[in-house]
ROZA-987777 format. One record per residue: x, y negated, z negated of N, C-alpha, C in turn; residue in one letter. Coordinates in steps of 0.001 Angstrom, whole numbers, padded with zeros to 6 digits, always signed. Atoms other than C-alpha are relative to their C-alpha. Example, Ala and Ser with C-alpha at 12.3 -4.5 7.8 and 13.67 -1.06 7.14 Angstrom:
BEGIN
+000890+001190+000000+012300+004500-007800+000900-001200+000000A
-000820+001190+000060+013670+001060-007140-000770-001090-000730S
//
This chain:
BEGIN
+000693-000307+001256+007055-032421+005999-001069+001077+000205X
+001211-000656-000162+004319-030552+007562+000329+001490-000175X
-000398-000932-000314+006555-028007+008664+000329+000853-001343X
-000210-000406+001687+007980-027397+004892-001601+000603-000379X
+001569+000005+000776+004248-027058+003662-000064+001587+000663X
+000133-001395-000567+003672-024277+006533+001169+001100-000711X
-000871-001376+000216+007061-022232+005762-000338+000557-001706X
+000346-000719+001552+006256-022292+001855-001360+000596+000123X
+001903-000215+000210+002391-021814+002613+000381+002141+000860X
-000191-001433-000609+003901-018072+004686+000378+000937-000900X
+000055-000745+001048+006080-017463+001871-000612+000292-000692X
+000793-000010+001389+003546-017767-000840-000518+001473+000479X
+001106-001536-000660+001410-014806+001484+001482+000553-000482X
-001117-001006+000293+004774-013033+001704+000343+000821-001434X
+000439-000295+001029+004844-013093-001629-001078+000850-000858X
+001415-000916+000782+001414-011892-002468-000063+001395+000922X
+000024-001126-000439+001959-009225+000012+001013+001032-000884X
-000904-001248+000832+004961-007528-001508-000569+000188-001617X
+000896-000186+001063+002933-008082-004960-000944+001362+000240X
+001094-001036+000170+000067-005887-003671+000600+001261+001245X
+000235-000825-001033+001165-004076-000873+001859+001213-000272X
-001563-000146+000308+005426-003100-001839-000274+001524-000525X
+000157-001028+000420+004566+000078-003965-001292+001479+000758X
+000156-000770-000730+002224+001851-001971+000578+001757+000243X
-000597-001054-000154+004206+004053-000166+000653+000863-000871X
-000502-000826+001726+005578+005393-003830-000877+000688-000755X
+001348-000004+001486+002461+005685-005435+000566+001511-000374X
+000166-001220+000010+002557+009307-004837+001453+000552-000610X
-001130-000083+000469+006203+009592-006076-000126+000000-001752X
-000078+000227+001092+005403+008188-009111-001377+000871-000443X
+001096-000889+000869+002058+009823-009989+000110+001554-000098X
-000663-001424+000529+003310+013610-009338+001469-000004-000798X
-001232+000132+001266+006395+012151-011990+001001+000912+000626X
-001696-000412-000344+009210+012998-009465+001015-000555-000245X
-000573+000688+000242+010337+010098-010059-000498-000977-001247X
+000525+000577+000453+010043+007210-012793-000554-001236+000758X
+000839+000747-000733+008223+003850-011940+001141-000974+000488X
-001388+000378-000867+012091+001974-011705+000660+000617+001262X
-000295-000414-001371+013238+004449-009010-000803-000372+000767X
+000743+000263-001041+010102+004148-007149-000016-001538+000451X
+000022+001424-000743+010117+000847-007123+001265-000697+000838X
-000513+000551-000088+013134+000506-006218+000274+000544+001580X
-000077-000755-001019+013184+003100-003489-000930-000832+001112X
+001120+000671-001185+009920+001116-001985+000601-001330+000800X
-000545+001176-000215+011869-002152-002070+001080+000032+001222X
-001276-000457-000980+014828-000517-000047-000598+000604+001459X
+000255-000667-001377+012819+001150+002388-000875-001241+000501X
+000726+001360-000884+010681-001954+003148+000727-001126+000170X
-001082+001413-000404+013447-004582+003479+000776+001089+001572X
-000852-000185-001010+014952-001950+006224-000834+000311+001348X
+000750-000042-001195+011885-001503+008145-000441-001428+000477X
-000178+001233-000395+011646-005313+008049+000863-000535+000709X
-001221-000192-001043+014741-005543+009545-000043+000271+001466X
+000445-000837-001130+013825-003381+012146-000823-000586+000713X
+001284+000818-000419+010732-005069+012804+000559-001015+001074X
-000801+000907-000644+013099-007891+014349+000238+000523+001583X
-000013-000791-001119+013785-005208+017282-001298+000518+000648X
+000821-000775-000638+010685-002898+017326-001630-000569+000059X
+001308+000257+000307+007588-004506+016775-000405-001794+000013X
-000041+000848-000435+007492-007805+018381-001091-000671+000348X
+001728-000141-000660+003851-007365+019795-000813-000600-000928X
+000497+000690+001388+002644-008143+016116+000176-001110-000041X
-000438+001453+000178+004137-011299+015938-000799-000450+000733X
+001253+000429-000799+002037-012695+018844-001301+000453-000118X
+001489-000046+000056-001172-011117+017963-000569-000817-001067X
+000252+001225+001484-001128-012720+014422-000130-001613+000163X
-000308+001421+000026-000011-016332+015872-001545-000597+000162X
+001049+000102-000518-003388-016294+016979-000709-000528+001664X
-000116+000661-001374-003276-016775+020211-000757+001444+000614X
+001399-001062-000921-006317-015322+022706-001020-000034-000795X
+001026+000554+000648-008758-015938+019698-000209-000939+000142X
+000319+000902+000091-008641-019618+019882+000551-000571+001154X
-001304+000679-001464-007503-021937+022571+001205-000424-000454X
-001663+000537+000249-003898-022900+022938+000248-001137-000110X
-000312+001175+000704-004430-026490+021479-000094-000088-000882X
+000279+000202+001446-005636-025625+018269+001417+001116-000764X
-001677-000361+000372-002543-023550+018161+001158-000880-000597X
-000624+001156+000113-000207-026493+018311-000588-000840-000971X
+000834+000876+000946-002382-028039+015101+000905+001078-001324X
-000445-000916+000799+000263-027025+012470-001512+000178-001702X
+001021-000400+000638-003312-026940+010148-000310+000847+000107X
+000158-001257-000815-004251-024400+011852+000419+001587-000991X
-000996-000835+000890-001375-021947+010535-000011+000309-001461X
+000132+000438+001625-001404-023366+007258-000693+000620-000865X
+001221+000086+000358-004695-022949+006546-000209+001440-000363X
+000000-001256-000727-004662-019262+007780+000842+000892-001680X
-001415-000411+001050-001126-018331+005317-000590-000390-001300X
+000626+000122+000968-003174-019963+002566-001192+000485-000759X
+001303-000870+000313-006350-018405+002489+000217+001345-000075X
-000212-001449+000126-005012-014862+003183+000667+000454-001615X
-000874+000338+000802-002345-015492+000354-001026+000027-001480X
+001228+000264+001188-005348-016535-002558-000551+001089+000074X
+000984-000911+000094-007503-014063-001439+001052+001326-000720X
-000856-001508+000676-004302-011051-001878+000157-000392-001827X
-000237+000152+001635-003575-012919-005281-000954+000530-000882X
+001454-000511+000846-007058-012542-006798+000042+000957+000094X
-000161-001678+000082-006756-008668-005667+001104+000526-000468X
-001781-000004+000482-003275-008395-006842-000576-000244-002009X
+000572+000457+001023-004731-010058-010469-000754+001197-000652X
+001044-000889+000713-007276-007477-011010+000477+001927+000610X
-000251-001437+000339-005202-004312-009582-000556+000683+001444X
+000709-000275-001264-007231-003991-006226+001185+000277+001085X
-000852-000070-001327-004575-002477-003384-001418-000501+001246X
+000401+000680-001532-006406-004838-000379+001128-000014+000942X
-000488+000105-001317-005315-005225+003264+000399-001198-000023X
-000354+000906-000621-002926-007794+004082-000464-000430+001426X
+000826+000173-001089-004036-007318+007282-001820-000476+000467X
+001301+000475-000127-007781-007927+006837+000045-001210-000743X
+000240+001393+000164-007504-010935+004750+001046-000950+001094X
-000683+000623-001177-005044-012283+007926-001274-000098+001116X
+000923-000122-001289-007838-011185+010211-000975-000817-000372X
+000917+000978+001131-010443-012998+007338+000409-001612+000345X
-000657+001437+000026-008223-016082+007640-000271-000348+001581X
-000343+000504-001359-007910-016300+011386-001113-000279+000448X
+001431+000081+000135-011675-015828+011665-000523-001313-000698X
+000589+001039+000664-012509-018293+009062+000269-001331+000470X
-000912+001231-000290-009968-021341+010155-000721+000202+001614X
-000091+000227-001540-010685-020317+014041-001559-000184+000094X
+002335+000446-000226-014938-020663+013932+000000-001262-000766X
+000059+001755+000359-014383-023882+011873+000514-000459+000633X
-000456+001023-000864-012467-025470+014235-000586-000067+001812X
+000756-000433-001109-013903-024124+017379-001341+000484+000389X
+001671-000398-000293-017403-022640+016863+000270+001293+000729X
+000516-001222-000627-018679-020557+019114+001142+000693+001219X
-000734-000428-001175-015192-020710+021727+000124+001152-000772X
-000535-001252+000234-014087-018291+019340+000080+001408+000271X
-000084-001474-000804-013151-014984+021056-000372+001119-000781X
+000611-001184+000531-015140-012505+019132+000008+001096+000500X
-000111-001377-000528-014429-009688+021492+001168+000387-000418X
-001801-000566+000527-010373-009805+020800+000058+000365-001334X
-000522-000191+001307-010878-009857+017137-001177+001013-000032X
+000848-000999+000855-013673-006928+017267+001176+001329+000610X
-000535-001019-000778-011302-004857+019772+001785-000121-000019X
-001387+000309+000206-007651-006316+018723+000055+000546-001891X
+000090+000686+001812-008733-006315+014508-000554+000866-000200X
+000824-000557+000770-011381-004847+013457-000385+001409+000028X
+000023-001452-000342-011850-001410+015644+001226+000461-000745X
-001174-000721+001402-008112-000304+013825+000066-000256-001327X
-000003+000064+001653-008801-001712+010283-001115+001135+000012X
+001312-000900+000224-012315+000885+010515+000524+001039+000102X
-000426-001446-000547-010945+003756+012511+001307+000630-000989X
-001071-000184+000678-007493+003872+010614-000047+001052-001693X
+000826-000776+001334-008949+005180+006848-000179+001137+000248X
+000589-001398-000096-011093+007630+008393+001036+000925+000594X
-000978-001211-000473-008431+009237+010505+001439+000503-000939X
-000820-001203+001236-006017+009604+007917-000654+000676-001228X
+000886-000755+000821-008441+011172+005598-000143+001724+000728X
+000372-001561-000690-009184+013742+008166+001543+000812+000682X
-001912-000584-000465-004941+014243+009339-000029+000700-001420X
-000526-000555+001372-004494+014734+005552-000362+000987-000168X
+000719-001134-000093-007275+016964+005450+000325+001582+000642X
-000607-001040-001472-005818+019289+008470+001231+000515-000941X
-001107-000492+000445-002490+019077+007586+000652+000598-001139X
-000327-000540+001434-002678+019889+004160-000624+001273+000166X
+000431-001320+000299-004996+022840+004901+001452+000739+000950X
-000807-000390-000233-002141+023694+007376+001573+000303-000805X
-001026-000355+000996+000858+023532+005151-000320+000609-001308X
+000024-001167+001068-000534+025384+002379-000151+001593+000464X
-000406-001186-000650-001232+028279+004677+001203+000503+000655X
-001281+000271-000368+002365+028139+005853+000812+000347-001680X
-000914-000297+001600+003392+027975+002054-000267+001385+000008X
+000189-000897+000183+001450+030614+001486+000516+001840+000917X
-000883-001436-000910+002882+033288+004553+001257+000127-000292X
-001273-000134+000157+006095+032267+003292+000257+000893-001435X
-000199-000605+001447+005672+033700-000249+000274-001378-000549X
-000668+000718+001064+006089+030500-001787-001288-000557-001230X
+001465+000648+001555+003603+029997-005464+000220-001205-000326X
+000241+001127+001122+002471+027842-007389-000339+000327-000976X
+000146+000239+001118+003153+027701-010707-000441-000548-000806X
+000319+001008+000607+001495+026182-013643+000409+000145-001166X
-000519-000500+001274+002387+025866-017401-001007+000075-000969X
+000940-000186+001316+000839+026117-020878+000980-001620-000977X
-000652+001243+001324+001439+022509-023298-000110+000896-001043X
+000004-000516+001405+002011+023795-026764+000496-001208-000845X
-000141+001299+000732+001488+020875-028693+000098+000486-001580X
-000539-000426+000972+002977+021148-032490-000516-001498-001006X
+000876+001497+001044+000513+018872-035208+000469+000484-001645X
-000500-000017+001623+002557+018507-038769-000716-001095-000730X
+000617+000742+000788+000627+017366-041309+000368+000484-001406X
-000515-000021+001544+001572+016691-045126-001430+000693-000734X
+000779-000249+000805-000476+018357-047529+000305+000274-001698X
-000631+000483+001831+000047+017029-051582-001247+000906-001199X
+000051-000113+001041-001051+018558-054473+000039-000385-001346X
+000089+001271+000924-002099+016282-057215-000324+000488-001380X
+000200-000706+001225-003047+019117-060119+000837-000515-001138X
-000957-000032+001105+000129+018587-061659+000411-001261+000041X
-000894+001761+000110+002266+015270-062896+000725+000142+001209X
-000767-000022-001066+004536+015752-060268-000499+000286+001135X
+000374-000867-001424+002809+016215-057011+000956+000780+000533X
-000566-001030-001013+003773+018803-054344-000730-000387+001352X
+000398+000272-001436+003906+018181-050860+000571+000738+000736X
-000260-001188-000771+003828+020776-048562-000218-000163+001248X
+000578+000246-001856+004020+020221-044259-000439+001076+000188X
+000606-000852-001129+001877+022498-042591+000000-000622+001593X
-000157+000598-001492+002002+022797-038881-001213+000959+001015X
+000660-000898-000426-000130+024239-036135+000653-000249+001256X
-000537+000321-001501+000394+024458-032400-001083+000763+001003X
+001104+000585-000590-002557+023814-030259+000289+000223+002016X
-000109-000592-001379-002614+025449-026677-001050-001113+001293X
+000416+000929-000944-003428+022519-023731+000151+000673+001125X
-000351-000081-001054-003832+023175-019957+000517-001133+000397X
-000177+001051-000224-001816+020982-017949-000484-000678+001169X
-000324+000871-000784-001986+018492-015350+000035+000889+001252X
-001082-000680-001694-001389+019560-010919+001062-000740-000516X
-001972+000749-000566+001897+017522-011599+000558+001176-000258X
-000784-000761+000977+002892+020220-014052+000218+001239+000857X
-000185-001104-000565+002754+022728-011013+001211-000012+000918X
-001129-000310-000213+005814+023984-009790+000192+001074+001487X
+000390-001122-001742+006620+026104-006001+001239+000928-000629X
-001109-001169-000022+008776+029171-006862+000537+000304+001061X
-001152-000383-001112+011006+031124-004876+001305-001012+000575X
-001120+001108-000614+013942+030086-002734-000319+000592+001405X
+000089+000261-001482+014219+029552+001084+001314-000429+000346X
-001423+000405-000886+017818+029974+002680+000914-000156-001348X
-000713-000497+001538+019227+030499-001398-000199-001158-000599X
+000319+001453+000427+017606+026528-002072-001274+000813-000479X
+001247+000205+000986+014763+026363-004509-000736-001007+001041X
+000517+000226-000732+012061+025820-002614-001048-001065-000916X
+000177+001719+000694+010787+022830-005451+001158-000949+000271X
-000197+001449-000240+013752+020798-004792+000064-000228+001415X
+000292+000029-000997+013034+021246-001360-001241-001018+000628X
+001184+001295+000063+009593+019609-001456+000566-001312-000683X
-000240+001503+000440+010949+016780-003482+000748-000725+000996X
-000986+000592-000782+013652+016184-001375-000974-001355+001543X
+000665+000366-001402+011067+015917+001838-001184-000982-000878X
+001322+001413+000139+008278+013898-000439+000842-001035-000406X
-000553+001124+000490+011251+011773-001646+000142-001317+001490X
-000344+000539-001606+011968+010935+002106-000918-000577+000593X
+000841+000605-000472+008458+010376+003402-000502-000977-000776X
+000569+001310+000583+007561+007865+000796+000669-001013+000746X
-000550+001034-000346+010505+006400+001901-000132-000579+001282X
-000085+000119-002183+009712+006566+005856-001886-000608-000524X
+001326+000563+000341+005822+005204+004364+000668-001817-000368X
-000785+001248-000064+008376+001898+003124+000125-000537+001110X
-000276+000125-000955+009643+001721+005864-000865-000710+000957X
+001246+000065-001100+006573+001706+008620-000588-000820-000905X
+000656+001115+000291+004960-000865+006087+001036-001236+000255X
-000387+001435-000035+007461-003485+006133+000603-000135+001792X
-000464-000051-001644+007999-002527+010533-001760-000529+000090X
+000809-000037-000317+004372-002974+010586-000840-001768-000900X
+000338+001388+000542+003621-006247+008082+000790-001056-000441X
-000675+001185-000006+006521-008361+008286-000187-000917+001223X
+000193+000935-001332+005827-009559+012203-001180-000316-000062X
+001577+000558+000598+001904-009911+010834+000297-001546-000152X
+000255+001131+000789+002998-012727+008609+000902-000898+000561X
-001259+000352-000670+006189-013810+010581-001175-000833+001458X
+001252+000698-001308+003599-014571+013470-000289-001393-000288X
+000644+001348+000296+002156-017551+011858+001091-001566-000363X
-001075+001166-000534+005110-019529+012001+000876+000286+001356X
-000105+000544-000892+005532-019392+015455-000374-001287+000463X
+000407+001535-000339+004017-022955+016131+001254-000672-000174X
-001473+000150-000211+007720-023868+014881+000994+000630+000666X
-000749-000957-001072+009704-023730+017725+001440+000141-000500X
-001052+000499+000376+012663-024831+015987+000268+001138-001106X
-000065-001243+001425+012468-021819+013068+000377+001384+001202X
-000170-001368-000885+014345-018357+014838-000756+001098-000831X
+000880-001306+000410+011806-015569+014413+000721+000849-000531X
-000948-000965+000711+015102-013509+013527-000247-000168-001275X
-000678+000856+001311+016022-015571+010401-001837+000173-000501X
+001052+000329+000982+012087-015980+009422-000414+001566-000304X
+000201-001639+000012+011605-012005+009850+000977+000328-001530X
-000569-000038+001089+014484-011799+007495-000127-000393-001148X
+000669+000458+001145+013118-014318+004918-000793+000413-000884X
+001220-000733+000440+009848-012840+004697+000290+001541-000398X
-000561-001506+000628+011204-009180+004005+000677-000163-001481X
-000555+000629+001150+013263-011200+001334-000802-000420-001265X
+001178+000508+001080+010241-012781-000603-001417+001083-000484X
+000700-001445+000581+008296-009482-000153+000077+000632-000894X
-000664-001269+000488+010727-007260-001457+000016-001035-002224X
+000469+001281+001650+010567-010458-005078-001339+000435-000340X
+001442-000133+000241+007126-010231-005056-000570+001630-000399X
-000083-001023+000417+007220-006660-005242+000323+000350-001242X
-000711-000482+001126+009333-006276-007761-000418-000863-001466X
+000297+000491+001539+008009-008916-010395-001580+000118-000164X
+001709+000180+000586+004272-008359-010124-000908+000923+001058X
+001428-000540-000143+003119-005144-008980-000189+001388-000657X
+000175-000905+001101+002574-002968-011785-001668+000282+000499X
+001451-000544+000032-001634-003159-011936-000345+000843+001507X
+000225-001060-001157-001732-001983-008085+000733+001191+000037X
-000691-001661-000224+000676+000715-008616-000545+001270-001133X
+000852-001171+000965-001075+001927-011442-001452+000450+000897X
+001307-000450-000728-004671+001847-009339+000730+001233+000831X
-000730-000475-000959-002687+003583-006622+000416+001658-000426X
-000562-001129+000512-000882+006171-008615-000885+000894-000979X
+000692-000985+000906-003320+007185-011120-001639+000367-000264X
+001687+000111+000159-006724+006441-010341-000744+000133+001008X
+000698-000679-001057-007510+007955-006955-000049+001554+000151X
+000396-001109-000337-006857+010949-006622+001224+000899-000834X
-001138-000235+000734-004282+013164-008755+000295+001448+000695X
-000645-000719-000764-001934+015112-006908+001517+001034-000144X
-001050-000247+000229+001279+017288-006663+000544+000119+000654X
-001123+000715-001006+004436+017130-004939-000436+000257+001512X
-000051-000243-001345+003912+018808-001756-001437-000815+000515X
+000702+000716-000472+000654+017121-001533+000229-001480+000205X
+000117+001926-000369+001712+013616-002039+001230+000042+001090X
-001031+000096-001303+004725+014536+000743-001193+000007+000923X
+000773+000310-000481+001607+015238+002506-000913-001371+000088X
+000198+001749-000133-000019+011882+002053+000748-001064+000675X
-000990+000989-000147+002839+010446+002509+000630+000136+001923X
-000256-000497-001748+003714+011829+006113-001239-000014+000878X
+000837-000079-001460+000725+011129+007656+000208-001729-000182X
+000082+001892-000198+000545+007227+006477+001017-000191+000983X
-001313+000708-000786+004388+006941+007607-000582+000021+001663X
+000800-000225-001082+003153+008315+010982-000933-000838+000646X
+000677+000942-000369+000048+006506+011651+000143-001166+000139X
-000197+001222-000513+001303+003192+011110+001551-000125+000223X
-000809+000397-001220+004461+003435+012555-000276-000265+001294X
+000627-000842-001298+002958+004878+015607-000846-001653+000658X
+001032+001344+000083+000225+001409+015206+001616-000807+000775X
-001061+001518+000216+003483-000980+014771+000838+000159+001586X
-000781-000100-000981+005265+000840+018034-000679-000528+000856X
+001003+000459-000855+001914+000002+020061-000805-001022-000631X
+000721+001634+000905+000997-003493+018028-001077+000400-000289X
+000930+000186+000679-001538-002630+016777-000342-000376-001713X
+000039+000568+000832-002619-003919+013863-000666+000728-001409X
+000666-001170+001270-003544-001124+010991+000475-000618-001362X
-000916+000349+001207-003043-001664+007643+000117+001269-001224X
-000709-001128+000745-000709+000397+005258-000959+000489-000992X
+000971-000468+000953-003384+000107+002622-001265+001322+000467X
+001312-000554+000002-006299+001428+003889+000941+001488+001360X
-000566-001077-000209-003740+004399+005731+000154+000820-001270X
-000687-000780+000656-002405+004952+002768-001220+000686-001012X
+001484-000518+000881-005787+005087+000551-000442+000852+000346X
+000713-000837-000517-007236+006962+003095+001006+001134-000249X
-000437-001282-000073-004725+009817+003380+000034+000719-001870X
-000122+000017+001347-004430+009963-000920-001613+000921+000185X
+001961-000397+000345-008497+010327-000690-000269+001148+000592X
+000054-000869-000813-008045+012995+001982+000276+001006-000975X
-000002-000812+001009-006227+015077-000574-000581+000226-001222X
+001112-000235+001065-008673+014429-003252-001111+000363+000473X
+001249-000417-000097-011007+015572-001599+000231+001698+000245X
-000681-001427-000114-009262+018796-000947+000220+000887-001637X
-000632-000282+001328-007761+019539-004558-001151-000517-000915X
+001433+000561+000629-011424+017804-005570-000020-001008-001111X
-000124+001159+001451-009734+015017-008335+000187-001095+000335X
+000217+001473-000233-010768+012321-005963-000845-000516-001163X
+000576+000868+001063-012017+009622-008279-000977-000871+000764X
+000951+000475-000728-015347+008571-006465-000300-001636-000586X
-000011+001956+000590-015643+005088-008771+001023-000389+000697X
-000511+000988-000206-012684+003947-007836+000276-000459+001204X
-000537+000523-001685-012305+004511-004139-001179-001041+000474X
+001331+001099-000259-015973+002720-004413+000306-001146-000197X
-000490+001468+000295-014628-000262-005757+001411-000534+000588X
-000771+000584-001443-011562-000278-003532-000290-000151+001084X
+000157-000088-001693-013691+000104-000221-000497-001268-000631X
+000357+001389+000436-015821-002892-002287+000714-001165+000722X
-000900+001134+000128-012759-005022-002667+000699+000208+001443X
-000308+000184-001740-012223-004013+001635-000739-000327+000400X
+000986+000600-000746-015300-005178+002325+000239-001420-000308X
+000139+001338+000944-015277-008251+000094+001182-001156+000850X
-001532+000398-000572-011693-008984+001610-000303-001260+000791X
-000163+000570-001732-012346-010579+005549-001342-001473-001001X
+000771+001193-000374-015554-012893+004320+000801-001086-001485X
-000863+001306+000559-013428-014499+001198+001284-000363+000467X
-001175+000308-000588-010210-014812+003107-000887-000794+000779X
+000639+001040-001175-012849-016563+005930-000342-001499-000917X
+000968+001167+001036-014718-018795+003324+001254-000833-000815X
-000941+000856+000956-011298-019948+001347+000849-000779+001352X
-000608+000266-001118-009055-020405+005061-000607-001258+000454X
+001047+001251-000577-012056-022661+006332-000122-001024-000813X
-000011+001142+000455-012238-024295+003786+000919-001175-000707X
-001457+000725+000282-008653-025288+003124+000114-000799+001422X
-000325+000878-001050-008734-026529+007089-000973-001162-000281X
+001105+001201+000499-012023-028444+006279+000805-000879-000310X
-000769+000512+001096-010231-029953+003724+001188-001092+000581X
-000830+000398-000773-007260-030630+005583-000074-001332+001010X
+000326+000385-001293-008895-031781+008581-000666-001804-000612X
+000414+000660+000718-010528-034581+006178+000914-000759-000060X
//
C-alpha cells in the first residue's frame, strides 16, 4: 500500500511538471507565430517523450542524485516517507505556480523538498555542503550564463547575417475602419459606409530575412533551424527531468527504473497537454518579444546548456536556462519586460523555502 501511495505521489509531480515545465522549449515558436499554439504543443510533447526515452540510456547520474542519497544517511532512505513526502511537496508547490502562470523550477522545488523532508528528519546530519555544491551552485550559475551565451551569440550571428547580405524586413499594417453613416433629414433614411485605412507599425514577429542562400529563402531557412532547436530544447528537458523525478522511486527495488522512466515521460507529456496554457502564455508573451532567428537563438543555447548539464548530471533546470537565455535577447532587442522577469525570479526565490515548509510538513505529518 505504501508503495502505491509513493508511485501515485511521483506521478502527481510528473504531472505538475509537464503542466509547467512541457511548453517551454516552444515558447519562442509560438510567440514569433511560426507556428500556432497546437503545433507547438505538440512538437514540445514529441520532443520531450523522446528525450525521456533517452534519458533511460544517457543520464543515469540524475537518477541517483535526486534519490537523495549523500544528503541524508542511508536509513532514512529506506523510510518509504521519506520519498513520499519529497514527490508531494515538490508536486503542490509546481501546482500553485502552474495555477497562477509562474514557469518555476522543477528542479528547485525537488531540491526545496529534499531539504525540507531531510532537516526534519535528521537535523543538523544533513549534508549541507552536497546540496550547496551538487544543487544550488547550478540552479544560480545556470540563468546567468545563458543570458550572457545568448548575449554573445546573438551579437555573433547577426554580424554573420549581416556579411552575408541577408535583411531584415519589416511591414506597414493597414488597418481598414467601415463605419455606417445615416441620414435622418428625409422619411427614408440614407445610409452611407465610409471607410478609412489607418497606417500601424508592426510587431519584430512581422520581420522577415530576405535574400536566398544556395537558391533557398533564407526565412525558411531560419524557421527550419528555430523549428529544430525548440525541438532539441524538448528534448534536453525531458533527458534532463525525467531521471530527476524517476530518482525518487528508487527505494522500490521491485519497480524497473526502465518502465518508471517510461511512465513518467507518459504522465508528463498529459500534464502538458491538458493544463499548460497560463505558463505558455507567461513564457511566450510576457518576457521578452522576439523574432525568428532570435528565438532559434534562445533556443540553441538552452538545448545546449542543459543537455551538456544532463550528460555530466548535473542538475540545471530547463526553466531558469530557458528564462535566462529569452531575457538575454531582451535585453539585446531591449523588449525585455523588467516586471515580469521580477516576479518570475520572485516565484524562484519563493520556490526552495515553500517546497521545504510543505515536504516537512507532509513527513511531520506522516511521521505522526
Amino acid at each position: 500500500m505504501i508503495n502505491l501511495i509513493l508511485i501515485l505521489a511521483v506521478l502527481f509531480l510528473a504531472f505538475n511538471n509537464g503542466a509547467n515545465d512541457n511548453f517551454k522549449g516552444v515558447a519562442t515558436l509560438y510567440s514569433s507565430k511560426t507556428v500556432s499554439y497546437k503545433k507547438a504543443l505538440f512538437w514540445a510533447t514529441t520532443t520531450t517523450i523522446s528525450g525521456s526515452i533517452c534519458s533511460i540510456f544517457l543520464a543515469k547520474s540524475l537518477l541517483k542524485n535526486f534519490s537523495g542519497k549523500g544528503l541524508v544517511p542511508d536509513v532514512l532512505l529506506l523510510n518509504p516517507i521519506f520519498p513520499i513526502s519529497i514527490a508531494i511537496g515538490a508536486a503542490l508547490t509546481i501546482f500553485i505556480a502552474t495555477k497562477s502562470g509562474m514557469p518555476v523550477s522543477t528542479t528547485h522545488a525537488l531540491v526545496g523538498s529534499l531539504f525540507g523532508v531531510g532537516f526534519m528528519a535528521v537535523g543538523n546530519e544533513f549534508n549541507f555542503k552536497k546540496l550547496t555544491d551538487a544543487f544550488i551552485v547550478p540552479l544560480l550559475t545556470s540563468p546567468l550564463l545563458a543570458s550572457l551565451c545568448a548575449v554573445v551569440l546573438y551579437y555573433l550571428f547577426s554580424t554573420t547575417r549581416k556579411k552575408l547580405g541577408i535583411k531584415k524586413e519589416s511591414c506597414l499594417c493597414l488597418i481598414e475602419d467601415s463605419y455606417a453613416k445615416i441620414n435622418c433629414n428625409s422619411f427614408v433614411s440614407d445610409v452611407k459606409i465610409e471607410s478609412s485605412l489607418t497606417i500601424s507599425s508592426c510587431t519584430s514577429v512581422s520581420e522577415t530575412y530576405s535574400n536566398r542562400i544556395l537558391g533557398v529563402s533564407s526565412q525558411k531557412i531560419v524557421n527550419f533551424f528555430h523549428f529544430i532547436s525548440a525541438g532539441a530544447v524538448g528534448f534536453a528537458r525531458g533527458l534532463n527531468d525525467t531521471p530527476k523525478i524517476a530518482g525518487i522511486l528508487l527505494i522500490i527495488t521491485s519497480v524497473n527504473s526502465n518502465w518508471s522512466l517510461f511512465a513518467i515521460a507518459l504522465v508528463m507529456a498529459i500534464g502538458g497537454i491538458l493544463n499548460a496554457k497560463k505558463v505558455a502564455n507567461t513564457m511566450s508573451n510576457k518576457i521578452s518579444a522576439m523574432n525568428f532567428g532570435q528565438g532559434f537563438t534562445a533556443n540553441l543555447i538552452t538545448s545546449l546548456l542543459v543537455s551538456t548539464a544532463s550528460f555530466n548530471g548535473l542538475p540545471v533546470s530547463t526553466t531558469h536556462v530557458s528564462v535566462g537565455s529569452i531575457f538575454g535577447i531582451g535585453l539585446v532587442n531591449q523588449s525585455a519586460d523588467y516586471k515580469t522577469i521580477l516576479k518570475i525570479v520572485t516565484s524562484w526565490v519563493l520556490t526552495l523555502p515553500i517546497a521545504a515548509i510543505i515536504s516537512g510538513f507532509i513527513f511531520y505529518t506522516f511521521k505522526l
